[in-house]
C-alpha positions as CSV (number, residue, x, y, z in Angstrom):
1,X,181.3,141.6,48.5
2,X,184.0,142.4,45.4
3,X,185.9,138.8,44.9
4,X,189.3,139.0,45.8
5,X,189.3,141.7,49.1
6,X,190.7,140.7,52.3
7,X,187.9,141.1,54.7
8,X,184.3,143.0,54.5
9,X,182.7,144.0,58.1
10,X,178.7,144.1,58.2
11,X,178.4,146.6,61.1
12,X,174.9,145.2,61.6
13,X,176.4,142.4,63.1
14,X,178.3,139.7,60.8
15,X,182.1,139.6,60.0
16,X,183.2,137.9,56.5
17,X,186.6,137.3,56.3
18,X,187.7,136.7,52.2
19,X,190.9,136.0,52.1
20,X,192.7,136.7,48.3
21,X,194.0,133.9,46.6
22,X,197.5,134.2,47.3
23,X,197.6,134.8,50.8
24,X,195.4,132.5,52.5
25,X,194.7,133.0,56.4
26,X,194.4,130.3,58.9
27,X,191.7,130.0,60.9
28,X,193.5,130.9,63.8
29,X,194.2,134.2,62.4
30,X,190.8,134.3,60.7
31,X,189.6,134.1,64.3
32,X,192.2,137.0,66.0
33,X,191.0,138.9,63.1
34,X,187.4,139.0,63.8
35,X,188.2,140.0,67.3
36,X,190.3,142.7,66.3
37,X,187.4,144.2,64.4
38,X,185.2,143.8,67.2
39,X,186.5,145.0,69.7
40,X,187.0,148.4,67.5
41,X,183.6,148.8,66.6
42,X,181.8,147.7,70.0
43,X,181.2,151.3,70.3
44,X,177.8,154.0,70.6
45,X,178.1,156.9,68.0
46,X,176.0,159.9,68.9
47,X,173.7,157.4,71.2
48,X,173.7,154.5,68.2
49,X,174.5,151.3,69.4
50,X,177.4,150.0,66.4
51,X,178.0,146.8,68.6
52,X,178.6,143.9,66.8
53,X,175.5,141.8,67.2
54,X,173.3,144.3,68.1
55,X,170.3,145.3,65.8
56,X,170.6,147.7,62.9
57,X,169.4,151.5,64.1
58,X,166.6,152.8,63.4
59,X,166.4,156.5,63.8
60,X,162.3,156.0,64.2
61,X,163.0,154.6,67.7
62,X,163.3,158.0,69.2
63,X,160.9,159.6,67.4
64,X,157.2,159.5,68.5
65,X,155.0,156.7,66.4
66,X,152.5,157.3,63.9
67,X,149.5,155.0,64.2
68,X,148.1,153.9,60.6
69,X,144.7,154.0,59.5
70,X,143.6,150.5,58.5
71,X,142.3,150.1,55.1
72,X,138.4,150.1,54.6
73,X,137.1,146.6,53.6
74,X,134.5,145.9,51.6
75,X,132.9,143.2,52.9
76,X,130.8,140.8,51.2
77,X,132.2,141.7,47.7
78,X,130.1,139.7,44.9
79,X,129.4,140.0,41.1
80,X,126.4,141.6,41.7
81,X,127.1,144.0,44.2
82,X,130.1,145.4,42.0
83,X,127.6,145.5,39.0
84,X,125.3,147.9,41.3
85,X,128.2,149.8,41.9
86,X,129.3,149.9,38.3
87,X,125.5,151.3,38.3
88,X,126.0,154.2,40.3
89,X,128.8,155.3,38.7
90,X,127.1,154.7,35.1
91,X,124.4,157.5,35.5
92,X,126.7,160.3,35.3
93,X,128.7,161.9,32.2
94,X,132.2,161.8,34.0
95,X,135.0,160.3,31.9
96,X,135.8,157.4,32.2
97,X,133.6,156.9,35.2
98,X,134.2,152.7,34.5
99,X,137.8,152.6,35.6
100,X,138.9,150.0,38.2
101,X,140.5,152.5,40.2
102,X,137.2,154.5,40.7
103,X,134.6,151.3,40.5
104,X,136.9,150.8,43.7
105,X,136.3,153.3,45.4
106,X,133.2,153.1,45.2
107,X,132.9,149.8,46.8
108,X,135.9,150.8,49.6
109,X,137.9,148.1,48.1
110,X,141.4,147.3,46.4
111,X,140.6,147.7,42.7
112,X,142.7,144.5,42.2
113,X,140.0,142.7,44.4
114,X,137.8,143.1,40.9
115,X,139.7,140.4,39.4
116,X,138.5,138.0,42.1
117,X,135.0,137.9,40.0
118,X,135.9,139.0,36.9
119,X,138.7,137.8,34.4
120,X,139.2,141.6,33.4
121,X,137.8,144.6,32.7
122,X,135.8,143.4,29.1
123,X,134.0,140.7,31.1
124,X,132.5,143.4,34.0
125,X,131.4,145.5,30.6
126,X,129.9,142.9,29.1
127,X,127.8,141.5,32.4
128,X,127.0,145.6,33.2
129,X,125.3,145.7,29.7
130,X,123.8,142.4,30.2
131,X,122.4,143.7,33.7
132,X,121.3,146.5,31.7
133,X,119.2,144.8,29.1
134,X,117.5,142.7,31.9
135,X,116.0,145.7,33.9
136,X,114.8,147.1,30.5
137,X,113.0,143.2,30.4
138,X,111.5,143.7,33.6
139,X,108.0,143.8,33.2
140,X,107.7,142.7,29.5
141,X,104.3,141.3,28.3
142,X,103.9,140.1,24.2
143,X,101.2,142.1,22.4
144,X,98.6,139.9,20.8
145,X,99.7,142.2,18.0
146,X,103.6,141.2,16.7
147,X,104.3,145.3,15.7
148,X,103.2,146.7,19.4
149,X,105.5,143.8,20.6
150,X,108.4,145.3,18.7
151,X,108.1,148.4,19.5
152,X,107.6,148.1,23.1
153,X,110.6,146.0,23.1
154,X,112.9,148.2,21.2
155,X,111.5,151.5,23.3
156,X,112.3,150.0,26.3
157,X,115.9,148.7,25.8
158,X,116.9,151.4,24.5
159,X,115.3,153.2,27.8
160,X,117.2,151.4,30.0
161,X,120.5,151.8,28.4
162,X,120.3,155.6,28.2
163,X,119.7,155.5,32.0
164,X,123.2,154.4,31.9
165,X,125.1,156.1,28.0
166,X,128.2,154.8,29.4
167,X,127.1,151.0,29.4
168,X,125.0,152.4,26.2
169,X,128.1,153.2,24.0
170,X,129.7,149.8,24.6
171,X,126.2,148.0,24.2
172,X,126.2,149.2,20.4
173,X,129.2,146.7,19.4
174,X,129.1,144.0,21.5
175,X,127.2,140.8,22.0
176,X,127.2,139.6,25.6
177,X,126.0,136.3,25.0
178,X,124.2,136.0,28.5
179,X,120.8,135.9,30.0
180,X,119.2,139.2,29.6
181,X,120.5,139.4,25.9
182,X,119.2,136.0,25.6
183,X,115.6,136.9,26.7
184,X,115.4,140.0,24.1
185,X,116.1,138.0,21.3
186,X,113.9,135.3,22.2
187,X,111.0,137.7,22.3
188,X,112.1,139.7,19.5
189,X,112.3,136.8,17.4
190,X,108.9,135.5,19.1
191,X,106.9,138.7,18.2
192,X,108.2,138.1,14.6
193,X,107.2,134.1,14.4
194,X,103.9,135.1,15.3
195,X,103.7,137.8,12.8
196,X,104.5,135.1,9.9
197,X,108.1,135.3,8.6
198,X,109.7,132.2,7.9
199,X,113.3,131.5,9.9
200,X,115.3,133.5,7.3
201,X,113.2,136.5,7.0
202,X,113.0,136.5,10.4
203,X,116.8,136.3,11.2
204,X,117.2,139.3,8.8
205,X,114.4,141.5,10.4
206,X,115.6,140.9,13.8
207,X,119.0,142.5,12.3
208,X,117.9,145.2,10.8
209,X,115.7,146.1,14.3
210,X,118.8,145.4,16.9
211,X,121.2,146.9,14.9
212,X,118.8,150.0,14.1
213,X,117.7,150.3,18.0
214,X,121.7,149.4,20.0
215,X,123.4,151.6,17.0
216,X,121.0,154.5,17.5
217,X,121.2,153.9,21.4
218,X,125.2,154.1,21.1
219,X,124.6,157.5,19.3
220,X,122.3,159.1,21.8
221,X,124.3,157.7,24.8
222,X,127.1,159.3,23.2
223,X,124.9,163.1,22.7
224,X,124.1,162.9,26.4
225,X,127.8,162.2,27.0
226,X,128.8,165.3,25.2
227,X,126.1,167.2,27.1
228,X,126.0,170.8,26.1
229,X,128.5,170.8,23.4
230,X,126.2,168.9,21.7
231,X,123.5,171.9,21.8
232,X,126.3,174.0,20.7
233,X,127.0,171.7,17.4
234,X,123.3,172.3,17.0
235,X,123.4,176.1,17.3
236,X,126.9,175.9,15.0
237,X,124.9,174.1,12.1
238,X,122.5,176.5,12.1
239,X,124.8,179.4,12.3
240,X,127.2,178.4,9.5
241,X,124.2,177.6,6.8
242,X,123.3,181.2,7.7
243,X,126.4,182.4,5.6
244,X,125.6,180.6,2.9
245,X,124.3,182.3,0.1
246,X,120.5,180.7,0.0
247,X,120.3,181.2,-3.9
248,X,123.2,178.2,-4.1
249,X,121.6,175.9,-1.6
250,X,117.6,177.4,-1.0
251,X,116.3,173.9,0.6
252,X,119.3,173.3,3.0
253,X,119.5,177.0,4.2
254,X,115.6,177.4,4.7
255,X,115.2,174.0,6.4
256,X,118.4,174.0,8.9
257,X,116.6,175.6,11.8
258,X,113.6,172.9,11.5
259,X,116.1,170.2,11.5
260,X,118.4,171.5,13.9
261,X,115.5,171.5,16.3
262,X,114.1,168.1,16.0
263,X,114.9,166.5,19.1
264,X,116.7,163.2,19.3
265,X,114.1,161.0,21.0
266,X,111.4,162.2,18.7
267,X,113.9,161.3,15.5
268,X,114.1,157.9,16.9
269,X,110.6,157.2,17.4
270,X,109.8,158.8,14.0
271,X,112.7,156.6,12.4
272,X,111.1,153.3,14.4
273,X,108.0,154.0,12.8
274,X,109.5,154.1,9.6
275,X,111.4,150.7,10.1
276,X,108.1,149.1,10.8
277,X,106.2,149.8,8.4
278,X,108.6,148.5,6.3
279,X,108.8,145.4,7.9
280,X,104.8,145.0,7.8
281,X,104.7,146.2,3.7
282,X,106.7,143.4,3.4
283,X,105.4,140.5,5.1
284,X,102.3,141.3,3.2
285,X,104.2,140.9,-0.3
């Protein structure tokens, strides 16, 4: 109501009277007032009841009603059962296949219900790629020998990540600080007792390894993502060395087609190979 006006009428059913400043009404008059206005608006337009007191219209009333279709429910929404669901979604290549909006869906909940179990979306990453590094644990027996123990353990991690690349990209920067990290460094750094390094040496070879195995993982993870453009790079190295002149670059233009075709999975094995037998040259200095 604008300060100052005489009257106001709610045809909904109310009546304000605001008398101005200078001419003050009585409440007598207030009161004649109110009937006047009443009785001129206890009226039906077109079939709508403007009676004062009556409810406001609503133009639904004559139309037939539309039932609604409850929302689906997830029940028994946990941690875990929104990590398997995380799961599901992880195997493909879709972008951004992680988003609340679709981890929903998959679970036939509210996205917002998410935040129920998990502060936001950084925590659900990091306990997805802790998940992910305890079913690559599964089944994990130490070789007498420190070196198999290594290399089963950085095979199989790295396995299980690339079952997921989109948990796999995020793996390669983070530290979840939770169980099934937890057990991989434990045996890691087990494996690596046994084999003789003191606390130091060790601390620095289990570096070089995780780094070398989640930072390689994060690049194949992110190959797989790229799916066929990534043969096409491939094709387009090889195609673009075959214009240059091999005179001004013999090596690099005769090689390209042998390097273009090792596979990544085979360069990573070859490259773990590498890495530890430079580990064992030196323990033995």
């Amino acid at each position: 109501m604008v300060l100052g006006c005489r009257s106001s009428v709610d045809l909904w059913g109310s009546v304000v009277i605001c008398p101005t400043m200078d001419h003050p009404v009585s409440t007598s008059k207030a009161s004649g007032v109110f009937l006047f206005i009443k009785s001129q608006f206890n009226s039906k337009v077109n079939g709508v009841d403007f009676t004062i007191g009556s409810r406001k219209p609503n133009t639904m009333d004559q139309k037939e009603s539309v039932p609604t279709v409850p929302r689906r429910r997830a029940q028994g929404l946990g941690r875990e059962r929104i990590l398997e669901a995380c799961l599901n979604l992880a195997t493909g290549t879709t972008p951004d296949a992680l988003s609340f909006r679709k981890i929903g869906k998959e679970l036939g909940a509210d996205p917002t219900a998410l935040y129920r179990h998990f502060a936001d979306k950084d925590e659900l990453l990091l306990a997805l790629a802790d998940k992910v590094i305890s079913m690559g644990m599964i089944g994990y027996v130490p070789a007498p020998d420190w070196e198999e123990s290594l290399r089963d353990l950085m095979l199989r991690i790295r396995s299980s990540f690339l079952q997921y690349p989109q948990v796999a990209t995020l793996a390669a920067l983070r530290v979840t600080g939770q169980g099934g990290e937890l057990q991989f460094v434990e045996a890691m750094l087990s494996a690596l007792a046994l084999a003789g390094f003191s606390r130091h040496e060790a601390a620095l070879v289990f570096r070089a390894c995780g780094d070398f195995m989640l930072a390689w993982t994060g690049f194949s993870a992110g190959l797989l993502l790229l799916g066929q453009k990534s043969e096409q790079d491939d094709a387009a190295w090889v195609s673009s060395y075959d214009q240059v002149a091999e005179h001004d670059f013999p090596l690099a233009v005769t090689s390209v087609r042998e390097m273009a075709a090792v596979q990544d999975e085979e360069n990573y094995q070859f490259a773990l190979e590498l890495l530890l037998g430079g580990i064992a040259a030196r323990l033995q200095h």
